[in-house]
BAPALO-134945 format. One record per residue (C-alpha): residue in one letter; x, y, z. Coordinates in steps of 0.02 Angstrom, whole numbers, plus 50000, padded with zeros to 5 digits. Layout:
// BAPALO-134945
aXYZ ...
END
This chain:
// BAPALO-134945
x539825508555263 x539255504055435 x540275490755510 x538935477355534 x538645477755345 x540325474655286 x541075458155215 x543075455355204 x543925443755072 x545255437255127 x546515428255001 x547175414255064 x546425401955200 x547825396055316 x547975401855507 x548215418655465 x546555421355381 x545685410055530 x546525421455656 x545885437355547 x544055428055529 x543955426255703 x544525440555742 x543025450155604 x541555440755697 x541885451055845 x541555465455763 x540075458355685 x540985457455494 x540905444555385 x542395434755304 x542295425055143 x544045416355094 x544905410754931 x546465397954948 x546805381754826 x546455370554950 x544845362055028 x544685359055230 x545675375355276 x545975380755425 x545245396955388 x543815389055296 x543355380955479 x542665400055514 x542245409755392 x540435412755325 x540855407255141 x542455397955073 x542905400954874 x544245385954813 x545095388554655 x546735391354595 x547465411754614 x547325411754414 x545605406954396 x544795421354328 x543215418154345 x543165410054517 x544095425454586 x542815437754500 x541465427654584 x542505431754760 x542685449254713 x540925451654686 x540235441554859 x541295454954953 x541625473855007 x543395476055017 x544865460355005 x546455458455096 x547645444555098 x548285432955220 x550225429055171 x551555438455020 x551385422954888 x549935427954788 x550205432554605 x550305451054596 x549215452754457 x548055442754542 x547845457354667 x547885469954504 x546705458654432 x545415459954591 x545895479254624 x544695482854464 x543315475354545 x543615480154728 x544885486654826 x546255476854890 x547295481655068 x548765483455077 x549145485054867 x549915479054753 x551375489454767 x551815485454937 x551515465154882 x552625469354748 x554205475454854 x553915462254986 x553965446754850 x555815450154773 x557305450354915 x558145461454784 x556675474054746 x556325472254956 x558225476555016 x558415487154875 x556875500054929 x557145499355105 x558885503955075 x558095518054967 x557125525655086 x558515527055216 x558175509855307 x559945499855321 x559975480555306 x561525470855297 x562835471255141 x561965462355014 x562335457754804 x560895452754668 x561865436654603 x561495428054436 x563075417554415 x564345409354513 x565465422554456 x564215438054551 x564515427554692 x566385430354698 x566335448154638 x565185450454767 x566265442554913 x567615453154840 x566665467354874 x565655464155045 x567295456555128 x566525447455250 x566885428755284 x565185421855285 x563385424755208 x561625417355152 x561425413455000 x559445414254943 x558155413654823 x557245433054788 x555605424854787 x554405408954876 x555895405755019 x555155406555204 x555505396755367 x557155392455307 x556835387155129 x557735394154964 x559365399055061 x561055391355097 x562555395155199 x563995403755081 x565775405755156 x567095414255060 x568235399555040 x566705389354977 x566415386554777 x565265399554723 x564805387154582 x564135374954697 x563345386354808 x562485394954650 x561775376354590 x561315372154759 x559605384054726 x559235379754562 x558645396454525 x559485412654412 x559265424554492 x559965425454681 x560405436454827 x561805434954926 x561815443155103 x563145446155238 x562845436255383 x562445446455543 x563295444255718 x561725447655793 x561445451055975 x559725446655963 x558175446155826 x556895457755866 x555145461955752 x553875475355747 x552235475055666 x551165492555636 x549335493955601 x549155509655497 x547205514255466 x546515525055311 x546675540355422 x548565539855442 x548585533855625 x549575520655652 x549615505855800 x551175499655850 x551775482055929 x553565478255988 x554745477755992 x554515457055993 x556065447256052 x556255431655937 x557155417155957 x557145404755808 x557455382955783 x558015376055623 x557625393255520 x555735393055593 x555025404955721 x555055396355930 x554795410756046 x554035427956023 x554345437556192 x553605453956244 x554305466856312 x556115462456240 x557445463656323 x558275479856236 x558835497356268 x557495509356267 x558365521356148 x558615505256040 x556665499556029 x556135517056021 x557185518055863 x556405499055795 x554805507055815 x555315523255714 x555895513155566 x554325501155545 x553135519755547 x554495525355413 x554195509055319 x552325510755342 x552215530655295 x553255527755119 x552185514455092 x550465521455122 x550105508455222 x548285504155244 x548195486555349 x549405476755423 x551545474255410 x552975466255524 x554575470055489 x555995458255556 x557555464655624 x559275460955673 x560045473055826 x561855470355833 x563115468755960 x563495486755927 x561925492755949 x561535494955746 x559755490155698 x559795481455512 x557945476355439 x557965460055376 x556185454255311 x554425464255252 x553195454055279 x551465463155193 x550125454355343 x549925452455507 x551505441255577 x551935426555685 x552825436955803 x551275446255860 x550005429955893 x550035434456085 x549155449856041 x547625438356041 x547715434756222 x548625450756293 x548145464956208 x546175475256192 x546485473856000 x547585461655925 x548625462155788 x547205452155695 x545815464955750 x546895479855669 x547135470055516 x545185468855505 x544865487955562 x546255493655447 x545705487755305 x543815487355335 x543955506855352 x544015506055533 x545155517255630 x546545509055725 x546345502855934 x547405504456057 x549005491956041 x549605493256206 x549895478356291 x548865473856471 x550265459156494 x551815452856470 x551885436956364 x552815421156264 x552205415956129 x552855396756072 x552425390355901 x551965372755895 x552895364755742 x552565346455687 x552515332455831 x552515347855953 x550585346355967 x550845330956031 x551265339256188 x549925349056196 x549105343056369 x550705350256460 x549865365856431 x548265362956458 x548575365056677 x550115378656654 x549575394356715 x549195409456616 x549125398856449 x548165404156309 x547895387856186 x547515390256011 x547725375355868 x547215377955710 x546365364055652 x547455355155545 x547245336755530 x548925330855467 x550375333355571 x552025336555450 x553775341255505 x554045360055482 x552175361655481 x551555375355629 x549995366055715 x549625380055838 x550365390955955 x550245394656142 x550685411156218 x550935410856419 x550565427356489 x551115438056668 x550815451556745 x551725466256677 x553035472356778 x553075490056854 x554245502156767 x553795515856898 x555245519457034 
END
């Protein structure tokens, strides 16, 4: 297929898929996008928008069939949704790696499968897993979570080993659990790879993180680490994305501890919030790989042409938007949501500088 031919469906029409829209038009590909919900912000951009539920049949057949090849734009969709669409086109990344990324149990349990360590963790589904559990892990403190729908802070609680596990198991309202040690972190870190059709792979991180009330502040790049340490973050998101078979987009969210351990914490099956500044400070974003990737495009060159901070804008944090508008170097970028909510992300703005030197 020659590029200029080719038109993406993206499932799901929030920032991501705008950022991925936008992102298509430069290479001269059109988007059409399926969410539940009318006035999207991806909708804003793309050449066609499909609304109707992730169930409905008929409406997704109809977005199958107005499109080459279909991605998606966050890990919530139905699986068999995407099994349901892979019979009419194909889907990037699959269903598999959807799958593993949608269960914290199925997710912990095949990284630690593959030789990726996360933190001590138990599948709980009763108050009495939860003390077994504590028995067993011997640490004083954990999170408690839901396996599926929890992001930005939702669907977890803190556990200590004095607390009731009774309470702490009603507190979720949900049977089946996961309880994980609590990391003494000396900082969170991400990396997100680009893996094309080919095999080649694009690499960006690793992305210092920094984190208010359980939703992503700051991404900064480079990150302050130990080269022997990021070399080795970057190693274990290309063995994530070679088990996998990657073809698109992944971030994988880590914990390096004081010691010097690196622990993955979080797949996430898209391009990530971590890597926005690779709009404004990289040749090819994280959002142009996600396009090339699974438009059958091989992979560009990641590498970074400055250093950067990205700041998410949460709630009545847009409000301050015109203290960016004169600071030097910023890159503004709202995403055209109309109704401000706490917790909600409005935009982000990523600051660039020059890159420092590294030669002596």
């Amino acid at each position: 297929m020659k590029s200029h031919s080719i038109t993406l469906g993206i499932l799901g029409s929030g920032q991501l898929g705008r950022m991925s829209a936008l992102a298509a038009a430069e290479l001269g590909i059109k988007v059409h996008v399926y969410g539940p919900d009318k006035d999207s912000p991806a909708e804003h951009v793309a050449a066609k928008s499909f609304v109707g539920s992730y169930t409905d049949k008929k409406m997704l057949k109809a977005f199958a069939n107005s499109v080459d090849v279909v991605s998606y734009e966050f890990e919530n969709i139905p699986v068999s949704t995407i099994r349901y669409i892979q019979k009419i086109k194909p889907v990037y990344p699959d269903d598999k790696l959807l799958e593993i990324s949608q269960n914290r149990i199925t997710e912990k349990k095949y990284l630690n499968d593959i030789g990726i360590p996360t933190a001590g963790w138990a599948a709980i589904y009763s108050p009495e897993d939860i003390d077994k559990a504590v028995g067993e892990l011997g640490a004083k403190s954990y999170i408690l979570k839901t396996t599926r729908f929890g992001y930005d802070g939702k669907g977890q609680t803190v556990h200590k080993s004095s607390d009731s596990a009774k309470r702490s198991f009603n507190k979720l309202n949900s049977d089946e659990l996961i309880l994980e040690e609590m990391v003494d972190f000396k900082c969170e870190i991400s990396v997100i790879i680009a893996r094309d059709k080919y095999g080649k792979s694009a690499i960006y991180g690793p992305i210092q993180n920094v984190h208010k009330t359980h939703i992503l502040h700051t991404s900064t790049v480079p990150a302050k680490l130990d080269a022997k340490v990021a070399a080795k973050a970057k190693r274990i998101a290309r063995k994530l994305a070679d088990a996998v078979g990657l073809i698109g987009v992944l971030g994988l969210e880590m914990f390096v501890t004081k010691d010097g351990r690196i622990l993955a914490n979080e797949i996430a099956p898209r391009t990530h919030n971590s890597g926005h500044w690779t709009i404004d400070a990289c040749a090819v974003s994280q959002f142009e790989q996600h396009v090339r990737t699974v438009c059958g495009i091989s992979v560009g060159d990641p590498t970074p042409h400055s250093a950067a901070v990205m700041t998410n804008l949460i709630g009545n944090d847009v409000n301050k938007i015109k203290n960016f508008y004169e600071t030097k170097g910023a890159c503004i970028h709202l995403y055209g949501k109309t109704e401000t909510r706490n917790g909600r992300k409005m935009g982000h703005v990523t600051v660039l500088k020059p890159l420092k030197s590294t030669r002596k």
